[in-house]
C-alpha positions in Angstrom: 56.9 -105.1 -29.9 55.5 -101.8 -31.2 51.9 -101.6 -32.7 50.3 -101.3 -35.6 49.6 -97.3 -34.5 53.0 -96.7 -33.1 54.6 -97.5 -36.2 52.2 -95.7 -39.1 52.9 -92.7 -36.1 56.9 -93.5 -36.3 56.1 -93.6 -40.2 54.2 -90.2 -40.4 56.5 -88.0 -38.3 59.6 -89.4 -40.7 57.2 -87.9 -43.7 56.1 -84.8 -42.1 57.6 -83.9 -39.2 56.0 -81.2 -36.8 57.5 -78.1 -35.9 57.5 -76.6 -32.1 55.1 -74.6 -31.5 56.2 -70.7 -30.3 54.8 -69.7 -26.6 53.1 -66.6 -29.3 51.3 -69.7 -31.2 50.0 -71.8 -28.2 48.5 -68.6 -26.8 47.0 -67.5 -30.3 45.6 -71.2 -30.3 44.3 -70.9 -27.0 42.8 -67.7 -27.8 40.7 -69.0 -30.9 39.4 -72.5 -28.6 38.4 -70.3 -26.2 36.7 -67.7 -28.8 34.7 -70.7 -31.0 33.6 -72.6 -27.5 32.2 -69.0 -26.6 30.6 -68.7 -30.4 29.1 -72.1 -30.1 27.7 -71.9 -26.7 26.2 -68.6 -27.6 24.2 -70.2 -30.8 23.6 -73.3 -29.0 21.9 -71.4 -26.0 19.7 -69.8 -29.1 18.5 -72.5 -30.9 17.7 -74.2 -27.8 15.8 -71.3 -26.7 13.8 -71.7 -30.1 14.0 -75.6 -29.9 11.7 -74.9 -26.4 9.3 -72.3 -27.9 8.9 -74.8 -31.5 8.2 -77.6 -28.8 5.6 -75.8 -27.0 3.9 -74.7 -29.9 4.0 -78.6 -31.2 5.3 -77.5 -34.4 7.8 -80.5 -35.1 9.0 -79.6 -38.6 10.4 -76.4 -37.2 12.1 -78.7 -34.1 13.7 -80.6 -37.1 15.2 -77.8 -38.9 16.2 -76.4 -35.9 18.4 -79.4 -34.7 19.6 -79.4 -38.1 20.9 -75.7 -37.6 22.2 -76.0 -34.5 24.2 -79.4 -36.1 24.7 -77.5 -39.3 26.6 -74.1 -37.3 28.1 -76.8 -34.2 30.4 -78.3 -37.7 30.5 -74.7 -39.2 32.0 -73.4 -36.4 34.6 -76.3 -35.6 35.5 -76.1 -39.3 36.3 -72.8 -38.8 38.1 -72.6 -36.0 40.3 -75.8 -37.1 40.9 -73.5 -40.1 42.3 -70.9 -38.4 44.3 -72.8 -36.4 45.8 -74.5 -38.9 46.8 -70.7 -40.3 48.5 -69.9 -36.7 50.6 -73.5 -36.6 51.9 -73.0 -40.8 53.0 -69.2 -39.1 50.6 -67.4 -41.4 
């Protein structure tokens, strides 16, 4: 007896089936996870540089906004990257 997720999986791959992936894609793929974990470690070692200094100084509306920020660019960044990748996997 299959599940509930088997089957809508059986269901979705009949609709839209996926198409292998070239050794040219994986790497190009790899390239960009590798890139946007860089990008994102670089702006989260930033803003938690000035998360420290805004917590020293006691000034908690600027902690807020900056854990916003760092929130805000951590989705901006993944956004991105999923973008791209979607471009390399349609062969754009």
């Amino acid at each position: 007896m299959k599940s509930a997720y088997e089957l809508a999986m059986e269901r979705l791959a009949k609709q839209a089936p996926s198409a292998p992936l070239t050794a040219d894609q994986k790497s190009q793929l790899a390239e960009l996870d590798s890139l946007y974990r860089a990008k994102t470690a670089e702006r989260e070692i930033f803003l938690k540089g000035e998360l420290a200094k805004a917590a020293e100084k006691g000034d908690y509306e600027a902690l807020a906004q900056l854990e916003k920020q760092l929130s805000t660019e951590r989705r901006s960044l993944a956004a991105e990257c999923e973008e791209k990748k979607e471009r390399v996997r349609a062969g754009r």
